[in-house]
C-alpha positions as CSV (number, residue, x, y, z in Angstrom):
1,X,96.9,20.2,108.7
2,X,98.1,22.9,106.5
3,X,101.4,24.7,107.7
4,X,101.1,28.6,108.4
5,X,103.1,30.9,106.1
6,X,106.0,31.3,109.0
7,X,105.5,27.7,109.7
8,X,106.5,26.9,105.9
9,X,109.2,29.6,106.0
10,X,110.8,28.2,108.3
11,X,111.0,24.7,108.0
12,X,112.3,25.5,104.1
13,X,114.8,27.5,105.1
14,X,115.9,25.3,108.1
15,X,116.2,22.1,105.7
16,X,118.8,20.6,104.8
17,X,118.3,20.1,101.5
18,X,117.8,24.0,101.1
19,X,120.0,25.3,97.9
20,X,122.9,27.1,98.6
21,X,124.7,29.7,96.5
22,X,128.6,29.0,96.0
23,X,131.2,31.2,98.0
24,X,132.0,33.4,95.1
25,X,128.5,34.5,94.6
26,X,127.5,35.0,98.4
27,X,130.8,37.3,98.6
28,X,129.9,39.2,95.2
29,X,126.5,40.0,96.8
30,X,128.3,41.5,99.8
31,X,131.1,43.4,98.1
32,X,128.3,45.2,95.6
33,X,126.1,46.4,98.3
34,X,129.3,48.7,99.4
35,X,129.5,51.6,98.1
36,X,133.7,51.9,98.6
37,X,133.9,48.2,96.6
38,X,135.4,48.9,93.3
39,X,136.1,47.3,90.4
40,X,139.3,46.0,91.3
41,X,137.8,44.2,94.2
42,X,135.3,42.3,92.0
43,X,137.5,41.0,89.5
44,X,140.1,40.1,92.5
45,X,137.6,38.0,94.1
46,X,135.9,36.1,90.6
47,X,139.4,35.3,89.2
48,X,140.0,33.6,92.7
49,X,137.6,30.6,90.9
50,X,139.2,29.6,88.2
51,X,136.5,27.8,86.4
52,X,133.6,30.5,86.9
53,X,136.3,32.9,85.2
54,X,136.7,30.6,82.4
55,X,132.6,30.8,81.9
56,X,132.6,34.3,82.1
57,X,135.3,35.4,79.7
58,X,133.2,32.5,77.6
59,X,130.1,34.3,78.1
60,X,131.7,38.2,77.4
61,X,133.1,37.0,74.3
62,X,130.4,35.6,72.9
63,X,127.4,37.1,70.9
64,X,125.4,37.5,73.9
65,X,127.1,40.7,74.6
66,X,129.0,41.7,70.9
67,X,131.9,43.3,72.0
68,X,133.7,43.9,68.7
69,X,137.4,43.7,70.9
70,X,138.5,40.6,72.9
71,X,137.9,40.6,76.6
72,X,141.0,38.8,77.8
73,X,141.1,39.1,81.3
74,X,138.3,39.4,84.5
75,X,139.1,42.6,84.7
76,X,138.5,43.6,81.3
77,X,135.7,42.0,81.4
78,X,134.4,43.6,84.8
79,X,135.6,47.7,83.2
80,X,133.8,47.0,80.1
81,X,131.0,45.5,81.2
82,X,130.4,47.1,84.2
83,X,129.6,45.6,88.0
84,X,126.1,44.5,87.1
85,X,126.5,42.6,84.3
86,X,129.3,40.7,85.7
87,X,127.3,40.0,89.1
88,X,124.4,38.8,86.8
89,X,127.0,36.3,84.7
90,X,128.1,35.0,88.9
91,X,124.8,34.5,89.8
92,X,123.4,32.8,86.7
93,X,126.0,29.8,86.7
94,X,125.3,29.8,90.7
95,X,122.0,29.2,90.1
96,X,122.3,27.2,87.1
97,X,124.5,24.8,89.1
98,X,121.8,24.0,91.5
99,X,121.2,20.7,89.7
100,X,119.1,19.3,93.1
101,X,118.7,15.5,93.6
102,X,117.6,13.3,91.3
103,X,114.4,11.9,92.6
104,X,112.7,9.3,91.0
105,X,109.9,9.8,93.4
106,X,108.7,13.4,92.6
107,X,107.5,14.6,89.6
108,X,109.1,17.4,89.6
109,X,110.9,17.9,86.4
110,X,114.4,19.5,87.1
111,X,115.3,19.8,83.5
112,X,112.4,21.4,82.2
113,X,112.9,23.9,85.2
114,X,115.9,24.7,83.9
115,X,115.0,25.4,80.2
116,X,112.2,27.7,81.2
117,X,114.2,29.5,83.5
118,X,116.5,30.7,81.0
119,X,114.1,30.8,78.5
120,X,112.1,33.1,80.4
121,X,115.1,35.0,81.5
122,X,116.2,35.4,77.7
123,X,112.6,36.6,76.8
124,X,112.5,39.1,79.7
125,X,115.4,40.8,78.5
126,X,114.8,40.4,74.9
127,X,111.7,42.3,76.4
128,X,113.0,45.3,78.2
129,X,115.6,45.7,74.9
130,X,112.6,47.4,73.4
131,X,112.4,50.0,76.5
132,X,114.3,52.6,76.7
133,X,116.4,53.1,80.0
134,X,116.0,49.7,80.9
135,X,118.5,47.6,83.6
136,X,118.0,44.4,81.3
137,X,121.4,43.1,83.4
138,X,119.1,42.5,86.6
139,X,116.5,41.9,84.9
140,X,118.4,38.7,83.0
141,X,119.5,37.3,86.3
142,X,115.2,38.5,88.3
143,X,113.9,36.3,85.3
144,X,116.1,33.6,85.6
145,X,115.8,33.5,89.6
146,X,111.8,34.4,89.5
147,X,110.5,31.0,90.2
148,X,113.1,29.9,92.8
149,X,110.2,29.0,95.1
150,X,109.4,26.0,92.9
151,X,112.8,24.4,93.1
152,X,113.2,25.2,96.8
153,X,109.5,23.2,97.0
154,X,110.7,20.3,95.0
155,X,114.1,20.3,97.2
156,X,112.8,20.8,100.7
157,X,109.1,19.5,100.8
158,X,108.8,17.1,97.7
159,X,105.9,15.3,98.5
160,X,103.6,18.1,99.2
161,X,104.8,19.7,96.2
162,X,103.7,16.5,94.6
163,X,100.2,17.0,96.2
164,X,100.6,20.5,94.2
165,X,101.6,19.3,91.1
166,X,99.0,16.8,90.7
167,X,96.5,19.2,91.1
168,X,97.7,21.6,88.3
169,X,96.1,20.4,84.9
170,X,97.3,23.2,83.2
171,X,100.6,25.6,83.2
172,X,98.8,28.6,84.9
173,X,101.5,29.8,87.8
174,X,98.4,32.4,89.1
175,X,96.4,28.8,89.5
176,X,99.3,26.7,90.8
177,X,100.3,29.8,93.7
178,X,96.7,29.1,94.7
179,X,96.8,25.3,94.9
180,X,100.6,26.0,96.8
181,X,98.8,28.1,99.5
182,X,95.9,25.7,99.9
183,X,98.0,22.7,100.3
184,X,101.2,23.9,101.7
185,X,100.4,26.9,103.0
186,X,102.6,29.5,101.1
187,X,103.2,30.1,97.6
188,X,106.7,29.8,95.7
189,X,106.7,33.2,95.1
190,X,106.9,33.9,98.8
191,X,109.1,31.4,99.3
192,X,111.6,32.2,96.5
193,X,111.6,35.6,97.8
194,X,111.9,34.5,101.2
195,X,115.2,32.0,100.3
196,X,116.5,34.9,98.1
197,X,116.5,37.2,101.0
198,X,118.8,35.0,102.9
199,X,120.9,34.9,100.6
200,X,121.6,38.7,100.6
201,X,119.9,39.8,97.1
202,X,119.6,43.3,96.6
203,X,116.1,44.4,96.7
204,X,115.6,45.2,92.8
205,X,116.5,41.4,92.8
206,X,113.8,40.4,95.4
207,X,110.5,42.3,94.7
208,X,110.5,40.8,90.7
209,X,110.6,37.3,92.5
210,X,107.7,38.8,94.8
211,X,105.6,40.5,92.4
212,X,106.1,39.0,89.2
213,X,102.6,37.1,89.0
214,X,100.8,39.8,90.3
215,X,102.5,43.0,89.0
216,X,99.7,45.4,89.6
217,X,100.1,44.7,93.4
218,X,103.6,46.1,93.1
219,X,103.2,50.3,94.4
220,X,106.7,51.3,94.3
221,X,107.8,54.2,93.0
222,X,110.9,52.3,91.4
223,X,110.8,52.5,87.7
224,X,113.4,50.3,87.1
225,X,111.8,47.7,89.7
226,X,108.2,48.3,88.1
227,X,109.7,47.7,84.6
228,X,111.5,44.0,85.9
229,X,108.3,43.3,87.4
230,X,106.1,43.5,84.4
231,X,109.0,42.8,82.0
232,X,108.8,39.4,83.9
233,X,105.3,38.6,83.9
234,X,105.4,39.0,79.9
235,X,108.5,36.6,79.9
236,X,106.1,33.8,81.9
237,X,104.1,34.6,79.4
238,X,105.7,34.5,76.4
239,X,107.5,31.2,77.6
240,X,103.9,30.0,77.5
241,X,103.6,30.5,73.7
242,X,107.0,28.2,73.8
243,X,106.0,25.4,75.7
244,X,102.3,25.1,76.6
245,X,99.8,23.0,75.0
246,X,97.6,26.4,74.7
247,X,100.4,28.5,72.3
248,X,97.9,30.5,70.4
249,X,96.2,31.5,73.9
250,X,99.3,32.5,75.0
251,X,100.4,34.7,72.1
252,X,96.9,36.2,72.2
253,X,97.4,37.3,75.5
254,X,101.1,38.3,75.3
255,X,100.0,41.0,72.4
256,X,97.3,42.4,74.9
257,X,99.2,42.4,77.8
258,X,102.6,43.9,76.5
259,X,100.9,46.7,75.3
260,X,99.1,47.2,78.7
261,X,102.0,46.9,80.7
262,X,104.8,48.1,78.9
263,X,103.3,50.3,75.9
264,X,104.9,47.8,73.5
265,X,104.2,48.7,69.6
266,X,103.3,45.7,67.0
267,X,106.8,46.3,65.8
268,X,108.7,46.1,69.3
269,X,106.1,42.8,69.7
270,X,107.0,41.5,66.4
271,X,110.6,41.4,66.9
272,X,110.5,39.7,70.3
273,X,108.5,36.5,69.1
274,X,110.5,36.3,66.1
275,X,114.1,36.6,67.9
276,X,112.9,34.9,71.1
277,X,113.6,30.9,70.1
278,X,117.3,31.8,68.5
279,X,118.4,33.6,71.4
280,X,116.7,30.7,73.7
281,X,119.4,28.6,72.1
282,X,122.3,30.8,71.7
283,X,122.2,31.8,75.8
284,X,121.7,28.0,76.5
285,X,125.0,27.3,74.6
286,X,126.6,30.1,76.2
287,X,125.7,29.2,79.7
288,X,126.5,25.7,78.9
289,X,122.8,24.2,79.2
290,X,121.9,20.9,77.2
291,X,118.3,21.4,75.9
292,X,116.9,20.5,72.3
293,X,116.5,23.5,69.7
294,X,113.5,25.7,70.6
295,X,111.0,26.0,67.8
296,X,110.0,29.3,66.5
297,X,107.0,31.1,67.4
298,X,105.8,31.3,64.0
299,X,106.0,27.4,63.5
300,X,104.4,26.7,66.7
301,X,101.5,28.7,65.8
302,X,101.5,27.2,62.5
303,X,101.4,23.6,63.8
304,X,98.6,25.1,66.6
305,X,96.7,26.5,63.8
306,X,97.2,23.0,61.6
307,X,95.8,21.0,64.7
308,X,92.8,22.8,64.6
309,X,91.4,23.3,61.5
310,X,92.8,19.4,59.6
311,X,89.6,18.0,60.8
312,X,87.7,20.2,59.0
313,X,90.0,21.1,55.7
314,X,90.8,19.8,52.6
315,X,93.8,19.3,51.2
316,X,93.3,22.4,48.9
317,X,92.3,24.5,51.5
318,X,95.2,23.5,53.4
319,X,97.2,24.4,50.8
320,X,96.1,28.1,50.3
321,X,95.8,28.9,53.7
322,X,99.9,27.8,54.2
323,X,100.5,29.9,50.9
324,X,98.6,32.9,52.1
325,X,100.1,32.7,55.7
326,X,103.5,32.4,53.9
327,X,102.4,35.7,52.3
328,X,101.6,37.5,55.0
329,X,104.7,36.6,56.9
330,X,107.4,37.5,54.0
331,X,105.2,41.0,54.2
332,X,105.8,41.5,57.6
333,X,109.4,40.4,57.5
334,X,109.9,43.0,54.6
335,X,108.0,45.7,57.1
336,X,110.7,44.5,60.1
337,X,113.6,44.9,58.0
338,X,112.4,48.9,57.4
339,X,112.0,49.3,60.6
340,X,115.4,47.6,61.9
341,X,116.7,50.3,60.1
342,X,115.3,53.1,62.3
343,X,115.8,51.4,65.2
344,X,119.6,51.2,64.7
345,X,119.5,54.7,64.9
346,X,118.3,54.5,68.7
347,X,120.8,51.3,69.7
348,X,123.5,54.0,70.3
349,X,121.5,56.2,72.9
350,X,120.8,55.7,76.2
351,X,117.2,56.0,77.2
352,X,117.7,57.6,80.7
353,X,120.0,60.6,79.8
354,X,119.7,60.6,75.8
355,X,123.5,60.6,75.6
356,X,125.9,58.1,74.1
357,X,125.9,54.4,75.6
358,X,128.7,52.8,76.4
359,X,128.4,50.5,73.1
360,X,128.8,53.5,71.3
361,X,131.7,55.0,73.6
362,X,133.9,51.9,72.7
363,X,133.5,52.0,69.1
364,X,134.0,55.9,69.1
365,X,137.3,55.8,70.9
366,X,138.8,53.1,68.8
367,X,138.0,55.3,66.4
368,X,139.6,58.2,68.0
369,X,143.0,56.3,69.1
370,X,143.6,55.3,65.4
371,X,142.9,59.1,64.6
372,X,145.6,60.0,66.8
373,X,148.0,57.6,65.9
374,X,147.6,58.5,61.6
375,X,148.0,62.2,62.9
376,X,150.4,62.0,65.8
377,X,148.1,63.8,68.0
378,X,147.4,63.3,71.5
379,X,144.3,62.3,73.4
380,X,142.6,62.2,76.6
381,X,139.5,60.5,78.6
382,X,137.8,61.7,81.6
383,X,135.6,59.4,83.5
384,X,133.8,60.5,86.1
385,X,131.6,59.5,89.0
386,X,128.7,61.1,91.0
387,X,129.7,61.2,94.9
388,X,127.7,59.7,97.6
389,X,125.1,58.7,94.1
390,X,123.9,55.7,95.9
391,X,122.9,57.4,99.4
392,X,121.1,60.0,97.3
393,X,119.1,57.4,95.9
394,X,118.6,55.9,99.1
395,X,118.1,59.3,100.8
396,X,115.2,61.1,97.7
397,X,114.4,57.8,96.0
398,X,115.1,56.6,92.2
399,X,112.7,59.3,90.4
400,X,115.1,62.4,91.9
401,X,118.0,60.0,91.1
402,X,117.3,59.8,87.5
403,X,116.4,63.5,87.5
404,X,119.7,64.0,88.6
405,X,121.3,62.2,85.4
406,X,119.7,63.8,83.0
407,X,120.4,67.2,84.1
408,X,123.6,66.6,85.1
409,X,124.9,65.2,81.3
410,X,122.9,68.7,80.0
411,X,125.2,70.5,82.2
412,X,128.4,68.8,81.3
413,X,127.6,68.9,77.2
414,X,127.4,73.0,77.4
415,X,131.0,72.4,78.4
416,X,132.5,70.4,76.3
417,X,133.4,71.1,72.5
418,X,131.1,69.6,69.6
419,X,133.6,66.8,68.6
420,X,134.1,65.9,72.0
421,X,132.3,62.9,73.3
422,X,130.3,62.3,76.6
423,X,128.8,58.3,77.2
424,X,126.6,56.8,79.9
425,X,129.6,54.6,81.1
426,X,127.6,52.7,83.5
427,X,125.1,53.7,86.3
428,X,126.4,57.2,87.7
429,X,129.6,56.8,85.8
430,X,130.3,59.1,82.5
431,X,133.1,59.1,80.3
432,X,134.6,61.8,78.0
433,X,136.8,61.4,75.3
434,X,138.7,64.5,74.5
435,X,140.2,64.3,70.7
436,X,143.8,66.1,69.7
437,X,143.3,67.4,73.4
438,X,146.7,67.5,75.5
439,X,146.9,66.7,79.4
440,X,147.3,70.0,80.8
441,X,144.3,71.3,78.1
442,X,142.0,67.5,79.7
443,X,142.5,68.8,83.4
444,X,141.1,72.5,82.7
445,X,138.1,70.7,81.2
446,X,138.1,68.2,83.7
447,X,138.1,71.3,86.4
448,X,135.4,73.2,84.6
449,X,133.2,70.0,84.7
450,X,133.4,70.1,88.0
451,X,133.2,73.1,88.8
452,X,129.9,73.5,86.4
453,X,128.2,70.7,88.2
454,X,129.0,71.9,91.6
455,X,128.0,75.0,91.3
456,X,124.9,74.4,89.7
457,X,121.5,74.5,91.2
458,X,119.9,71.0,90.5
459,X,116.1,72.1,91.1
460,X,113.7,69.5,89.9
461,X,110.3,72.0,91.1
462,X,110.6,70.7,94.5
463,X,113.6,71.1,96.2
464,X,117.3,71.8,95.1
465,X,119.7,69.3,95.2
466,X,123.9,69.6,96.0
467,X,125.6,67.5,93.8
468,X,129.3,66.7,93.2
469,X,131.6,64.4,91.1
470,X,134.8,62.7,91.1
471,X,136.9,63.1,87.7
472,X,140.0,60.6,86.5
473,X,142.0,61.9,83.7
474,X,144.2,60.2,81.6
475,X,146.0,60.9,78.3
476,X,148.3,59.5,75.9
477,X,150.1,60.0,72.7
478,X,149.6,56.9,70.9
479,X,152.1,55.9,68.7
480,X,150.9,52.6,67.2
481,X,149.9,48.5,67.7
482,X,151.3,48.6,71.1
483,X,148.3,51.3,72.3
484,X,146.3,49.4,74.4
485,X,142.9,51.0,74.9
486,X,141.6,48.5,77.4
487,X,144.5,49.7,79.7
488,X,144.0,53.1,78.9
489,X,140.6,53.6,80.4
490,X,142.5,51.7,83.2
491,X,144.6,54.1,83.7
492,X,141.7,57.1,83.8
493,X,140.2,54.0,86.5
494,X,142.8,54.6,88.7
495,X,143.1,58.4,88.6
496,X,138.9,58.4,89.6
497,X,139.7,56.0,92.3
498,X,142.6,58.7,93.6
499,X,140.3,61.4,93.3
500,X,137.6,59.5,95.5
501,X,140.2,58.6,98.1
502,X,141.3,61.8,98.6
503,X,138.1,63.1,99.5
504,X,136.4,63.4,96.0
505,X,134.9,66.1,94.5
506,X,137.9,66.7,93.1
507,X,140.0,66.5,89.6
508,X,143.1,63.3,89.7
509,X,145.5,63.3,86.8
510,X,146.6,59.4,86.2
511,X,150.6,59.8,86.9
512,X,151.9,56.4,86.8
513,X,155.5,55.6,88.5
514,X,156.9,53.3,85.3
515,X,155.0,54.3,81.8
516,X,153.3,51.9,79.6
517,X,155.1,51.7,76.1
518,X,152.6,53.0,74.7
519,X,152.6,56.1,77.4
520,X,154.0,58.7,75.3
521,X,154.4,62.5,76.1
């Protein structure tokens, strides 16, 4: 007889072959659901495993990220990334390391389940690249995590999954959650969410894992969440057009459906299937995952295409229907190539507040410092932080929050000069660099920012909000080589975390008690 949905809840989660998530990554979980956790903490606790460091400072380094400076340390690689990205990279070699049992007696294949996890988790941020405002960090780690169920099924009940398995003649996961529920009695969707919750995932890390077969049952108000969601169902997709006997079905249906859920142009489509497969095999390297080379979308449709029509071709028509196709292909690679070009203009803003990203901070102040350095001038950084950010979320929901951000960077740009810059640093965190711009001169305009936002009446039509920031300020006089920049948004680090401890909204100059070198005034 079939097991109830509790029934089958609660004999996976009782099992003893049940995954488990390593130390490190069950403590991450915990320290970035508190709101006092800072960065420090983070990169105290990951450099505690010396091996999971080592694949991390592999991972920042590499072309998966394209820092143009070397990330040397965890925490460089925890300030420049940010506390999402780095809790993604924990959790993807946690989860990558669940290698299971080999079996000979399920069918189950553990291997494939690995490649189109990350395949899928690769083509679901590829995805959300191509929308603006996007969290594609959580999303990485949603996709690679979003069919858990189906490893905890092949772990912990392998011989009904069997039962399942033999059942599903074709790789439909909306068919196989059906077969799941009528044999077992739960899908893995329910079940990966289910396992995931005891684990202590954040809930923009559960509901993808819930929802993403069946995104339009999803009624949050969470853009961010919806955006995963579908951004995840187009990844199943697209991984579809990769490895199913059906790839022209596939791609069919991942045009249609990315413009429905998403809004996706035929340019933003175009450059996901022809990027997807190289970036399949550069994150597999990265993350340290043996898997043959992924073939392009263009040649799997080719061969599809080939398949289908050689019965009923001749060699001539063969011929010019590969020459035309070669055609229309080096057209559309000459149209991509235009359009690159606009859409470098756009890989320097942040979609939420239309300010500078943080890709585009780093390059500016390197910039900046060498500036100072040919001119002997000083400069100086403010980075800020929105008090009590994530209890107003919490408290007025995500849609308020991210009205919040955008008027609050409007504020703060009337008050800074035009050469100035102000940068998305990472969630409610915003940096300033202040050019030629002495220490005294960076805590006036560190004031007035407060000051501005503080006294300013956040009314989004509804109801007017109180809002508040924290500001660390640092400056130097850099002198030459032995400027080090990573250390010197350290240093505006520290003064932020003063300025919180001491009650926040409030200004803290960085006053260290032995100078760097570099440190000059």
């Amino acid at each position: 007889m079939t097991m109830s949905r509790e029934q089958v809840i609660q004999t996976v989660l009782q099992s003893e072959e049940l995954p488990t998530l390593p130390i490190v990554a069950s403590k991450l979980l915990m320290l970035t659901g508190k709101e006092e956790t800072t960065l420090t903490d983070i990169a105290n606790l990951i450099s505690k495993d010396m091996a999971l460091s080592a694949k991390i400072l592999k991972v920042s380094n590499s072309a998966f990220y394209s820092f143009p400076q070397q990330i040397s340390s965890i925490n460089q690689a925890v300030s420049i990334l940010g506390t999402n990205a780095v809790r993604s990279l924990v959790l993807s070699f946690s989860f990558l390391s669940m290698r299971g049992k080999k079996d000979k007696t399920t069918t189950f294949n553990f291997e494939q389940f690995w490649e189109k996890s990350l395949a899928g988790a690769v083509a679901a941020r590829l995805i959300l690249d191509q929308v603006p405002g996007s969290d594609t960090e959580e999303t990485f780690i949603s996709a690679l995590l979003h069919n858990i169920g189906q490893l905890v099924f092949a772990s912990t009940l392998p011989e009904l999954y069997d039962a399942v398995l033999a059942q599903v003649v074709e790789d439909d996961q909306a068919v196989e959650c059906k077969i799941e529920q009528e044999i077992i009695g739960a899908d893995h969707t329910l079940v990966g969410f289910s396992v995931a919750e005891q684990w202590g995932f954040p809930k923009s890390l559960l509901l993808p894992i819930e929802y993403h077969h069946r995104p339009e049952d999803y009624t949050g108000d969470d853009k961010q969440i919806g955006r995963s969601i579908n951004a995840i169902y187009l990844s199943d997709i697209l991984v579809g057009i990769l490895y199913s006997d059906k790839p022209e079905d596939y791609h069919k249906r991942f045009r249609s459906e990315a413009k429905k859920r998403l809004g996706l142009k035929v340019l933003a489509i175009n450059k996901i299937l022809k990027e997807v497969h190289n970036l399949v095999d550069k994150t597999a390297e990265y993350f340290g995952l043996s898997m043959q080379p992924t073939k392009s979308v263009e040649e799997i449709l080719q061969e599809a295409n080939l398949k289908l029509s050689m019965l009923n071709m001749s060699y001539e028509e063969m011929n010019r229907e590969l020459i035309h196709s070669k055609m229309e292909l080096e057209k559309l690679t000459k149209e991509l190539e235009q359009k690159n070009k606009l859409l470098e203009n756009l890989a320097n803003i942040d979609g939420l507040t239309e300010i500078n990203n943080h890709r585009f901070f780093q390059n500016f102040l390197d910039q900046e410092i060498n500036r100072s350095i040919r001119n002997e001038r000083s400069i100086s950084i403010l980075l800020a932080d929105i008090d009590h950010f994530k209890n107003f979320n919490d408290t007025y929901g995500h849609q308020t929050g991210d009205f919040i951000l955008k008027e609050l960077c409007r504020v703060c740009k009337e008050h800074i000069r035009e050469y100035d810059l102000m940068a998305r640093y990472g969630g409610e965190e915003f940096i300033f660099v202040l050019p030629e711009t002495t220490p005294n001169e960076a805590r006036i305009v560190a004031e007035k920012l407060r000051m501005a936002v503080e006294n300013f009446p956040f009314d989004d039509g509804e109801a007017t909000y109180k809002v508040t920031i924290s500001i660390g300020v640092a400056s130097a006089h850099p002198t030459g080589r032995d400027f080090k920049k990573n250390e010197f948004i350290g240093l505006a680090d520290e003064a932020l975390y003063q300025a919180k401890a001491k009650g926040r909204n409030r200004v803290a100059m960085y006053n260290p008690d032995k100078k760097k070198k570099w440190y000059k005034f």
